[in-house]
PyMOL Python script that loads the backbone (N, CA, C, O; Angstrom):
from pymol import cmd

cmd.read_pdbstr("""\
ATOM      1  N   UNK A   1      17.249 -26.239  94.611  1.00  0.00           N
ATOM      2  CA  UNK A   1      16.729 -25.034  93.999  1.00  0.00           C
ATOM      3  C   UNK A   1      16.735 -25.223  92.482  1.00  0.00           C
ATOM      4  O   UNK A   1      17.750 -25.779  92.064  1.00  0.00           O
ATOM      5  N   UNK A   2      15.722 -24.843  91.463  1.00  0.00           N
ATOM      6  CA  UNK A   2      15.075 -24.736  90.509  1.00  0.00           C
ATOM      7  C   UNK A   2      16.112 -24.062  89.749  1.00  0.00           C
ATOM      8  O   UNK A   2      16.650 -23.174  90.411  1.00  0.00           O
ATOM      9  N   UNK A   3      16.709 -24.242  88.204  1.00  0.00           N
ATOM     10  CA  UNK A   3      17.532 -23.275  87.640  1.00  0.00           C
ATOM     11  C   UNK A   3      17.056 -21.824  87.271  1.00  0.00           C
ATOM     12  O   UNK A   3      17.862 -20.899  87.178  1.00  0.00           O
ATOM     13  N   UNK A   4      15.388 -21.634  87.019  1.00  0.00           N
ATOM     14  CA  UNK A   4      14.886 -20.937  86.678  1.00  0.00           C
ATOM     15  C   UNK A   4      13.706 -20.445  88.070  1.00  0.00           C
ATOM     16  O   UNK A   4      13.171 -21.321  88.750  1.00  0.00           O
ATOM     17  N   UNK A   5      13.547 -19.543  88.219  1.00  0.00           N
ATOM     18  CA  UNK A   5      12.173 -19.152  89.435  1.00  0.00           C
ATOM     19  C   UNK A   5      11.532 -17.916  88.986  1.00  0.00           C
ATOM     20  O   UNK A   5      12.060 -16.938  88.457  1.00  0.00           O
ATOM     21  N   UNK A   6      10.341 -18.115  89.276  1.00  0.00           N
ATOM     22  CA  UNK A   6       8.920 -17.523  88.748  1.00  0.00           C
ATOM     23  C   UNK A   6       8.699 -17.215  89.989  1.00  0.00           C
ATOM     24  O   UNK A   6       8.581 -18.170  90.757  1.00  0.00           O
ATOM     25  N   UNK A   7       8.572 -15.754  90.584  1.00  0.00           N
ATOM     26  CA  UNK A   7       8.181 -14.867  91.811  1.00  0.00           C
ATOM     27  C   UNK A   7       6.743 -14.293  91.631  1.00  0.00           C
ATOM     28  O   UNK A   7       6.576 -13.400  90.800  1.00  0.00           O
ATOM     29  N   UNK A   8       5.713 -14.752  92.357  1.00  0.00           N
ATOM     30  CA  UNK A   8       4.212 -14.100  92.144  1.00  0.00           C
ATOM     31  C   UNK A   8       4.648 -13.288  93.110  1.00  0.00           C
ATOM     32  O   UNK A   8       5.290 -13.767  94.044  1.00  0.00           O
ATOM     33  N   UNK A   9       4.335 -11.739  93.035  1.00  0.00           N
ATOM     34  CA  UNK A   9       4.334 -10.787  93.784  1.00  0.00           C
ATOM     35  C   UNK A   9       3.507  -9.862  93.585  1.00  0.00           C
ATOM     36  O   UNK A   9       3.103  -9.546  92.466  1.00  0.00           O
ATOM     37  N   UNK A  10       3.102  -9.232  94.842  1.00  0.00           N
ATOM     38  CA  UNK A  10       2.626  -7.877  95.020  1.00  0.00           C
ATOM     39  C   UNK A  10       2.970  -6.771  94.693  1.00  0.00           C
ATOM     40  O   UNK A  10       3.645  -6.178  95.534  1.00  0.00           O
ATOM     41  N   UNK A  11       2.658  -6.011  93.333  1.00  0.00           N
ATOM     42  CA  UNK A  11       3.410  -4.523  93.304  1.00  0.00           C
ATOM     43  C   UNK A  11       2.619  -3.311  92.705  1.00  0.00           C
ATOM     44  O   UNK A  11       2.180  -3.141  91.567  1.00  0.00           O
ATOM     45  N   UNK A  12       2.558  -2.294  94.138  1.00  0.00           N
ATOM     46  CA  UNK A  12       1.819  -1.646  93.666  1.00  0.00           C
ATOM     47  C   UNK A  12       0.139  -1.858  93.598  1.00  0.00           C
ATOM     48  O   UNK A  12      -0.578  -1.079  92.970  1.00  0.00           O
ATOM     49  N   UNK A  13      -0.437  -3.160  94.421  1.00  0.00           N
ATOM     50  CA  UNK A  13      -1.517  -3.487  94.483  1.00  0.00           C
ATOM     51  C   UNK A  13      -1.939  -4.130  93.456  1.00  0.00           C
ATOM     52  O   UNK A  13      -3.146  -4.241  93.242  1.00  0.00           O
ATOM     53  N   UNK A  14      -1.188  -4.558  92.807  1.00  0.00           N
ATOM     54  CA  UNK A  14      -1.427  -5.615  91.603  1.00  0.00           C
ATOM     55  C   UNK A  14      -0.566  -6.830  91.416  1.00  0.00           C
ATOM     56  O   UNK A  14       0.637  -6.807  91.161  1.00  0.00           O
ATOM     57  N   UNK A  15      -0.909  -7.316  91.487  1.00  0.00           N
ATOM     58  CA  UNK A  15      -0.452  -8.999  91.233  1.00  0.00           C
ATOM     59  C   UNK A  15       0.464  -9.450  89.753  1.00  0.00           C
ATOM     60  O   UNK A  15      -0.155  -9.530  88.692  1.00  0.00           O
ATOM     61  N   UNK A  16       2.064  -9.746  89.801  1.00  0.00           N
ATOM     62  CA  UNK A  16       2.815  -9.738  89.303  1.00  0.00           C
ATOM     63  C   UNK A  16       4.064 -10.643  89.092  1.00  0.00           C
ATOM     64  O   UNK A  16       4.652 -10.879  90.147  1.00  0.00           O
ATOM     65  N   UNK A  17       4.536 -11.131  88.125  1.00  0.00           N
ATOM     66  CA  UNK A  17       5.409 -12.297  87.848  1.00  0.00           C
ATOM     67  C   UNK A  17       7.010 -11.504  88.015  1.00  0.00           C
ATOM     68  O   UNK A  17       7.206 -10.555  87.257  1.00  0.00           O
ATOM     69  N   UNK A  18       7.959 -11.833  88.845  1.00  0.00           N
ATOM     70  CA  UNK A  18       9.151 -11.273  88.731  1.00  0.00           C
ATOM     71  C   UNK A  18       9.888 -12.479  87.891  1.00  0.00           C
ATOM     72  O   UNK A  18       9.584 -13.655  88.089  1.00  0.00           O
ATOM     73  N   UNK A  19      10.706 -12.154  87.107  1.00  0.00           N
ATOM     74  CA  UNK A  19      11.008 -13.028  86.287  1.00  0.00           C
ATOM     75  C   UNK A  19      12.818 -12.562  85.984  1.00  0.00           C
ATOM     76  O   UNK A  19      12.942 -11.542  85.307  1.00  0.00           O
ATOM     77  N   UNK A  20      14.201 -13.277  86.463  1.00  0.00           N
ATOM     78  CA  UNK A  20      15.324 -12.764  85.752  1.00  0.00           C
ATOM     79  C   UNK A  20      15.316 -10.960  86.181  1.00  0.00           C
ATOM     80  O   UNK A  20      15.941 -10.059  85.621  1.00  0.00           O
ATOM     81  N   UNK A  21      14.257 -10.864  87.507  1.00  0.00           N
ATOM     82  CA  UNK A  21      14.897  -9.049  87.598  1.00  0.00           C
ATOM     83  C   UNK A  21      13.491  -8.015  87.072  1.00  0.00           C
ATOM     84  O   UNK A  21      13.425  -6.859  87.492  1.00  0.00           O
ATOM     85  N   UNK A  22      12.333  -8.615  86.058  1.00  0.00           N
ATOM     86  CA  UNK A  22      11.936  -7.848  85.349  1.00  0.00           C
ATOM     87  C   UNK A  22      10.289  -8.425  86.042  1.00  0.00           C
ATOM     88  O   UNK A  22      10.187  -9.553  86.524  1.00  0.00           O
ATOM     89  N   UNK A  23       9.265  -7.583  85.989  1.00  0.00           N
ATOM     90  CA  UNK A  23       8.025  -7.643  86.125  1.00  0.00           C
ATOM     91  C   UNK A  23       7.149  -7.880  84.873  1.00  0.00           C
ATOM     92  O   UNK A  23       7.294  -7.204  83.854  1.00  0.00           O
ATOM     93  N   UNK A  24       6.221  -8.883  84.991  1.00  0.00           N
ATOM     94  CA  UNK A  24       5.669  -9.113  83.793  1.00  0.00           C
ATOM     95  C   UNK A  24       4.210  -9.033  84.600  1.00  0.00           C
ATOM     96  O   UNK A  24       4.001  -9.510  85.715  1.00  0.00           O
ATOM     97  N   UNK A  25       3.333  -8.374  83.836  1.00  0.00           N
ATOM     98  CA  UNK A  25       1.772  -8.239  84.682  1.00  0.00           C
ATOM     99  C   UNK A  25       1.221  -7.066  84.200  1.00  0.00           C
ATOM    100  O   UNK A  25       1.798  -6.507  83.267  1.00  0.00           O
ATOM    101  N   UNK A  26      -0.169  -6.412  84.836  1.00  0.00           N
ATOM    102  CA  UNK A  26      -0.455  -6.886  85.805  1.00  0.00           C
ATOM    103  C   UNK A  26      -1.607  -8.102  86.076  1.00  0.00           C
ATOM    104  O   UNK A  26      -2.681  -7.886  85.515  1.00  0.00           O
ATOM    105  N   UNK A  27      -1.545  -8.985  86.634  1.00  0.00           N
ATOM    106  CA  UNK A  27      -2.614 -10.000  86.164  1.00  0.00           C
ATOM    107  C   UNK A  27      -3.974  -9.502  87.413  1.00  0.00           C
ATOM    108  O   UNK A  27      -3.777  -8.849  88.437  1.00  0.00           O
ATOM    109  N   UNK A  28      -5.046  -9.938  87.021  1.00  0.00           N
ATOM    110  CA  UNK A  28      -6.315  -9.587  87.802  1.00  0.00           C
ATOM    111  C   UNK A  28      -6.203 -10.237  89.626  1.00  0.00           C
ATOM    112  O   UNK A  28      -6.396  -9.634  90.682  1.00  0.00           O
ATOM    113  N   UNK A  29      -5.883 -11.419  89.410  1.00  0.00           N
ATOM    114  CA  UNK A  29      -5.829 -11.969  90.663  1.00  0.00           C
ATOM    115  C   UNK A  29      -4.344 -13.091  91.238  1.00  0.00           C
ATOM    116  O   UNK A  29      -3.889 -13.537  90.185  1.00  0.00           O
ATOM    117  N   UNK A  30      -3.736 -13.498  92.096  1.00  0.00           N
ATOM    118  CA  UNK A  30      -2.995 -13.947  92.432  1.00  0.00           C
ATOM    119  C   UNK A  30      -2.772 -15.134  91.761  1.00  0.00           C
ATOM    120  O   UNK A  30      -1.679 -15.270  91.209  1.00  0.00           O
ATOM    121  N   UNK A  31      -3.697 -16.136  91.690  1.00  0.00           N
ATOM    122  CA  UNK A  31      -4.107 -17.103  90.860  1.00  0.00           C
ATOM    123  C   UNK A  31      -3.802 -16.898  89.604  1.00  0.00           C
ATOM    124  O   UNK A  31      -3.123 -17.741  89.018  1.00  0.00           O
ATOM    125  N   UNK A  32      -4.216 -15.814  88.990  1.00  0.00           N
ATOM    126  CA  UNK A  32      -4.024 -16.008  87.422  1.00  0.00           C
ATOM    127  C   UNK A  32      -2.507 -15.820  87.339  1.00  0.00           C
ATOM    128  O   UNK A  32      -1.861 -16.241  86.379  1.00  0.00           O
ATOM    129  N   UNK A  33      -2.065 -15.301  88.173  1.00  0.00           N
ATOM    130  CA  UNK A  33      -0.705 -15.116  87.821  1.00  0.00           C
ATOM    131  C   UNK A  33      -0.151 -16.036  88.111  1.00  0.00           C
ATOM    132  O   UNK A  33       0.945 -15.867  87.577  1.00  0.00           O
ATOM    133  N   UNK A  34      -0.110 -17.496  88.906  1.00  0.00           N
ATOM    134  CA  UNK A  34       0.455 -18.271  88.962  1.00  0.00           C
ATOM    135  C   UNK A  34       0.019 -18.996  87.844  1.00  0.00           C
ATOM    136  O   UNK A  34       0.985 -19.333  87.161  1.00  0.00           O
ATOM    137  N   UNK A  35      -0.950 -19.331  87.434  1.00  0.00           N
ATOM    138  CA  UNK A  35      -1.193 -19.880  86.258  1.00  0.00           C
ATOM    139  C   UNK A  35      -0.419 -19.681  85.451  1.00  0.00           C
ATOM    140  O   UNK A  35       0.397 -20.558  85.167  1.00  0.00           O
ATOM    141  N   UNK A  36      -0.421 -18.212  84.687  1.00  0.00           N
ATOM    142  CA  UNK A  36       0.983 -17.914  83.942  1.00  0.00           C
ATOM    143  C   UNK A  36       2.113 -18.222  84.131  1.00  0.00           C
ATOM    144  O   UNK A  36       2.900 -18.658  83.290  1.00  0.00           O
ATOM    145  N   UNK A  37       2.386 -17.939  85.738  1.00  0.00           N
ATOM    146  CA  UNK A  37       4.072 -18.420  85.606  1.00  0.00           C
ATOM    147  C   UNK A  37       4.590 -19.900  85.433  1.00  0.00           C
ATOM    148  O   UNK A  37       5.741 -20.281  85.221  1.00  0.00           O
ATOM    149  N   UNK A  38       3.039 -20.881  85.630  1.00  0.00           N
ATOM    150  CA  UNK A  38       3.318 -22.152  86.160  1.00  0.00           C
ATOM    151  C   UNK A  38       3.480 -22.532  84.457  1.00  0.00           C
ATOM    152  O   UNK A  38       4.404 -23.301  84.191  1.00  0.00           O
ATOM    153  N   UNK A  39       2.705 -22.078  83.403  1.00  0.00           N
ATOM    154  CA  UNK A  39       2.812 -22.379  82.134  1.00  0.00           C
ATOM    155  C   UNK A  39       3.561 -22.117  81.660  1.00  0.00           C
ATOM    156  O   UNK A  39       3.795 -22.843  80.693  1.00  0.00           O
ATOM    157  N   UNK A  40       4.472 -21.027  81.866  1.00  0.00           N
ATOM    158  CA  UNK A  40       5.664 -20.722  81.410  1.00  0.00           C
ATOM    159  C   UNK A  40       7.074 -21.824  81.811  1.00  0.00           C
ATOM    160  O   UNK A  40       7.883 -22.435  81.114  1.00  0.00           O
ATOM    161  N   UNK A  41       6.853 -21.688  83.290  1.00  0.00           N
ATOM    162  CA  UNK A  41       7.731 -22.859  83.756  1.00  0.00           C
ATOM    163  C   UNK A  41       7.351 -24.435  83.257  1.00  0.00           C
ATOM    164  O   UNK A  41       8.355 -24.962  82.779  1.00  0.00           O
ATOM    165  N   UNK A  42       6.318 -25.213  83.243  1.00  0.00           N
ATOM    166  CA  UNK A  42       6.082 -25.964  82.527  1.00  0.00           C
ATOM    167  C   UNK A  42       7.030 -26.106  81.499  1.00  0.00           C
ATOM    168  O   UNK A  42       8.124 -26.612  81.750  1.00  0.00           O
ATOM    169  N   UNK A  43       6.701 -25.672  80.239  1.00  0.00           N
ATOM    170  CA  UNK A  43       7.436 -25.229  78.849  1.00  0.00           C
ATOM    171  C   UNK A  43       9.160 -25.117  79.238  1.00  0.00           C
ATOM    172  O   UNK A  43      10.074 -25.735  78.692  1.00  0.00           O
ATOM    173  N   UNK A  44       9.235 -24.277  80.183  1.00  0.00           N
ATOM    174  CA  UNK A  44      11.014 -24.800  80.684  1.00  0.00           C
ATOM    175  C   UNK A  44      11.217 -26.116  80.719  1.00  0.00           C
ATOM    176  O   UNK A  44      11.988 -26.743  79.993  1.00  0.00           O
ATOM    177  N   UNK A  45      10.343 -26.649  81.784  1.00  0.00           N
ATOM    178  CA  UNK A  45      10.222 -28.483  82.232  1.00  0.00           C
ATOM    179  C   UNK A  45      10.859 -29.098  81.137  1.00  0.00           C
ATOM    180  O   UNK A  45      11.943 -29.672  81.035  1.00  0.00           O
ATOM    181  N   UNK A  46       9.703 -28.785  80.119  1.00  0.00           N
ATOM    182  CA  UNK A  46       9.546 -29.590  79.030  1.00  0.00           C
ATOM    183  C   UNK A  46      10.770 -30.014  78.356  1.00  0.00           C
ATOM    184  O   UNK A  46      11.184 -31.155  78.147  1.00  0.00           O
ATOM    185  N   UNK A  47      11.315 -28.781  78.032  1.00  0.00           N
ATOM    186  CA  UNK A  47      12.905 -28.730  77.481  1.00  0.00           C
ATOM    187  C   UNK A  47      14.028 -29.287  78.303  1.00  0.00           C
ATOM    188  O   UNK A  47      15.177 -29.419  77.879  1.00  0.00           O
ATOM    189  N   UNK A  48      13.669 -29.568  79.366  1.00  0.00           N
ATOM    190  CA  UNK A  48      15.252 -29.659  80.366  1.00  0.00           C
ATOM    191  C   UNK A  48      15.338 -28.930  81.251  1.00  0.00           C
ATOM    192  O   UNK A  48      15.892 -29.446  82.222  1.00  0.00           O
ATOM    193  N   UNK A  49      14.860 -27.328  81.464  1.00  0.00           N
ATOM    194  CA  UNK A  49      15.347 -26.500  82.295  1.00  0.00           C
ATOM    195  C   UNK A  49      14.579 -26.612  83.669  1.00  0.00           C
ATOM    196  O   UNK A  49      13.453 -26.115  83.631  1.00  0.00           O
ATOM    197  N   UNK A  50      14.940 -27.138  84.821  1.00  0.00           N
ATOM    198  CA  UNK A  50      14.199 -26.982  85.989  1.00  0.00           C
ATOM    199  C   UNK A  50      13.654 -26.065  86.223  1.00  0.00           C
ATOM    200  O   UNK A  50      14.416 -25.175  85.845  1.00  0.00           O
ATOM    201  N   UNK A  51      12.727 -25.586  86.647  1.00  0.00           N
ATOM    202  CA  UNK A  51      12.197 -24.336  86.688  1.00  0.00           C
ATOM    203  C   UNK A  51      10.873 -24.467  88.099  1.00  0.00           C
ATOM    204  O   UNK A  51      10.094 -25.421  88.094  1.00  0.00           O
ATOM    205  N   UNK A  52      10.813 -23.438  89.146  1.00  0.00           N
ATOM    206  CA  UNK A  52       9.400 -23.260  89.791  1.00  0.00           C
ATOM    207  C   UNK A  52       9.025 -22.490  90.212  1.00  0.00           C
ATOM    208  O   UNK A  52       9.760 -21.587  90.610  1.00  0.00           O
ATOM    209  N   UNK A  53       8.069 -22.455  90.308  1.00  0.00           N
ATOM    210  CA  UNK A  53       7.131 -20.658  91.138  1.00  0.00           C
ATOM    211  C   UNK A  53       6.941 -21.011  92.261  1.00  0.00           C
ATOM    212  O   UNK A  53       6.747 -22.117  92.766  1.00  0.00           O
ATOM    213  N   UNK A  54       7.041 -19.441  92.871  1.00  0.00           N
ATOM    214  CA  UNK A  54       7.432 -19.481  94.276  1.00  0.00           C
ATOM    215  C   UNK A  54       6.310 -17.685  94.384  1.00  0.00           C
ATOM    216  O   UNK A  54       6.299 -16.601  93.800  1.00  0.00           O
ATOM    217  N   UNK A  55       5.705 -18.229  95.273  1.00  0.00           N
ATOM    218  CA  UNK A  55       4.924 -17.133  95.785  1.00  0.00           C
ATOM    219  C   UNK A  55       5.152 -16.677  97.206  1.00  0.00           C
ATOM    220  O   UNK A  55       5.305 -17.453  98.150  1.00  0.00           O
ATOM    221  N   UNK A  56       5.167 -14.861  97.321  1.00  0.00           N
ATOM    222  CA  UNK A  56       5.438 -14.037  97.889  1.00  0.00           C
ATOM    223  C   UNK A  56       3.821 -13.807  98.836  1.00  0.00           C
ATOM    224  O   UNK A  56       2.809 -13.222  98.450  1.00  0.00           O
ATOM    225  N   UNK A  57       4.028 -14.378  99.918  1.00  0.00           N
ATOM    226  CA  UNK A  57       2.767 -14.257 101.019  1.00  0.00           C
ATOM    227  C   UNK A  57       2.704 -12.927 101.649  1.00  0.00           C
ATOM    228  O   UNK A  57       3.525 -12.010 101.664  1.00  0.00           O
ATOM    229  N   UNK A  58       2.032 -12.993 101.946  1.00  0.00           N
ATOM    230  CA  UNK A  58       1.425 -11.010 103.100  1.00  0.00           C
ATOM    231  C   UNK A  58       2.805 -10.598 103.567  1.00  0.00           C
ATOM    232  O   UNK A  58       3.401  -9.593 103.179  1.00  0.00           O
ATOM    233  N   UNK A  59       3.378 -11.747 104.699  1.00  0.00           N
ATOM    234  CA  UNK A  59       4.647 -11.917 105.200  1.00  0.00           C
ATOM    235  C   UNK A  59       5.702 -11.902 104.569  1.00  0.00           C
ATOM    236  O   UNK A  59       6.765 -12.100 105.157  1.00  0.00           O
ATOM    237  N   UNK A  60       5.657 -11.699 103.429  1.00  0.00           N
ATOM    238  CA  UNK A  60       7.126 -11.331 102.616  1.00  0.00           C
ATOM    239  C   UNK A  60       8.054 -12.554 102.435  1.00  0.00           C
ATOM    240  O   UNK A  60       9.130 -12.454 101.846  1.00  0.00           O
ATOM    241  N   UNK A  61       7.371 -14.300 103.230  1.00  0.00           N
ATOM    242  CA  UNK A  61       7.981 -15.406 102.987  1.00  0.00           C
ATOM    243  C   UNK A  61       7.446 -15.800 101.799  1.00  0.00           C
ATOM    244  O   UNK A  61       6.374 -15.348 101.397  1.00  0.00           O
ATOM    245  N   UNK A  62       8.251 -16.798 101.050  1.00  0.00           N
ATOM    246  CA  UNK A  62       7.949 -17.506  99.805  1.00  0.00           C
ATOM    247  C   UNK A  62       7.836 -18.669 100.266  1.00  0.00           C
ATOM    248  O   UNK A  62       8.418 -19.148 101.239  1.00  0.00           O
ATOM    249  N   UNK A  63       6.845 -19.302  99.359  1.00  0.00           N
ATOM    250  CA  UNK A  63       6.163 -20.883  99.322  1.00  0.00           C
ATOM    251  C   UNK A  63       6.052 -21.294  98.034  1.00  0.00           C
ATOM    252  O   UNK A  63       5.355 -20.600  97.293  1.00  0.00           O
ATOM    253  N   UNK A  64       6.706 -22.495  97.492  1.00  0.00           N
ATOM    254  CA  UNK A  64       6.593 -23.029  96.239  1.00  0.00           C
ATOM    255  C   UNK A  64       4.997 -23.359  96.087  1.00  0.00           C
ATOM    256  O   UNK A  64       4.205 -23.667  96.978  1.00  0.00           O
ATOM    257  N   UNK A  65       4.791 -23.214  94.818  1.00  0.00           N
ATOM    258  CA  UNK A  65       3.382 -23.487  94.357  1.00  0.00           C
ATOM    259  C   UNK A  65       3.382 -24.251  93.407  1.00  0.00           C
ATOM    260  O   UNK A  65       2.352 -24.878  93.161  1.00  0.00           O
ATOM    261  N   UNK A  66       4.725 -24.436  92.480  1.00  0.00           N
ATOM    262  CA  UNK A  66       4.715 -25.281  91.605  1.00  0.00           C
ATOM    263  C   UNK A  66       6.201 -25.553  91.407  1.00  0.00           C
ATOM    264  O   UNK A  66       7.041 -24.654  91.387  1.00  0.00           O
ATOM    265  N   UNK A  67       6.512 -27.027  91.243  1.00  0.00           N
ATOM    266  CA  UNK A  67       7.614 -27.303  90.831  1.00  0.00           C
ATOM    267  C   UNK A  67       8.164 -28.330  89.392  1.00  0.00           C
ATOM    268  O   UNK A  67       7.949 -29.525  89.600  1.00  0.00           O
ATOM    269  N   UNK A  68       8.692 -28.087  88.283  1.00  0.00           N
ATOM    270  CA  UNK A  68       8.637 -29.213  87.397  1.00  0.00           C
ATOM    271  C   UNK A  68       8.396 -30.879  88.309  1.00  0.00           C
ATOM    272  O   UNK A  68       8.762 -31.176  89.446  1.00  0.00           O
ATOM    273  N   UNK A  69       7.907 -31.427  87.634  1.00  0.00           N
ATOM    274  CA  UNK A  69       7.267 -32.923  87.948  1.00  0.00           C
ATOM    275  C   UNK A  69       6.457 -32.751  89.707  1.00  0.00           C
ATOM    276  O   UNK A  69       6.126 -33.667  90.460  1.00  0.00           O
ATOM    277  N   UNK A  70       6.365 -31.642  89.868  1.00  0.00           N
ATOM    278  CA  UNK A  70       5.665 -31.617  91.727  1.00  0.00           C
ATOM    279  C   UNK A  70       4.388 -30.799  91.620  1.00  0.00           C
ATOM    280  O   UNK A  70       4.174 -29.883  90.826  1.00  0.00           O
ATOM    281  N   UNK A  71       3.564 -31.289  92.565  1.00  0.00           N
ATOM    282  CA  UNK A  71       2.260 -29.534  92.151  1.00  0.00           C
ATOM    283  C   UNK A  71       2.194 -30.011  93.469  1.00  0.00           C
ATOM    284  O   UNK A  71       2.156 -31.156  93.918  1.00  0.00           O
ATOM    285  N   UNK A  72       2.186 -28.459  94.212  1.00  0.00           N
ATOM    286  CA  UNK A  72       1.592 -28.090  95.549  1.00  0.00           C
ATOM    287  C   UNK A  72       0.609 -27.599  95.517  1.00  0.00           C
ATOM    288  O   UNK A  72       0.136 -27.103  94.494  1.00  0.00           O
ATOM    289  N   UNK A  73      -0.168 -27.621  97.083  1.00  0.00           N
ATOM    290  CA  UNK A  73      -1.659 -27.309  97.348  1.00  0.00           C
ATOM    291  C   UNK A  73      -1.345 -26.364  98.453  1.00  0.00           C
ATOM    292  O   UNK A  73      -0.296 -26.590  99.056  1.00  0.00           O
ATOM    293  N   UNK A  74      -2.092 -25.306  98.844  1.00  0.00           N
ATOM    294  CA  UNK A  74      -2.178 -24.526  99.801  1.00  0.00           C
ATOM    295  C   UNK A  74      -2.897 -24.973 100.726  1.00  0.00           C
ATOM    296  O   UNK A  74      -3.076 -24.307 101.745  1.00  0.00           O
TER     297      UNK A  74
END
""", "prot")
cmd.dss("prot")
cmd.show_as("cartoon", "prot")
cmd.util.cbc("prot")
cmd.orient("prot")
């Protein structure tokens, strides 16, 4: 597990980064919001801090989408 995790979620019918507890959004589509979180985590990478996004499916399971040095495909 990642020291840092980036949650794409659903809230409220809008598409949203949980981040440390707090919601950052709302972004237009699911996608853009991983984009964001993946750039943000990136920039962790960069420094040292492990970091990855993990997206919240229909089903309420999570699936990594991005991990420092890994990129997943759906």
């Amino acid at each position: 597990m990642a020291a840092e995790q980036y949650f794409i979620v659903q809230d409220n019918n809008e598409w949203k980064i949980s981040f440390k507890g707090k919601h950052y959004g709302p972004y237009d589509t699911q996608q853009a919001a991983i984009e964001a979180a993946t750039d943000a985590a990136y920039a962790m990478g960069e420094i040292g801090i492990d970091a990855e996004v993990l997206v919240q499916d229909t089903d309420k399971k999570l699936r990594t989408a991005w991990s420092h040095g890994h990129m997943f495909y759906r």
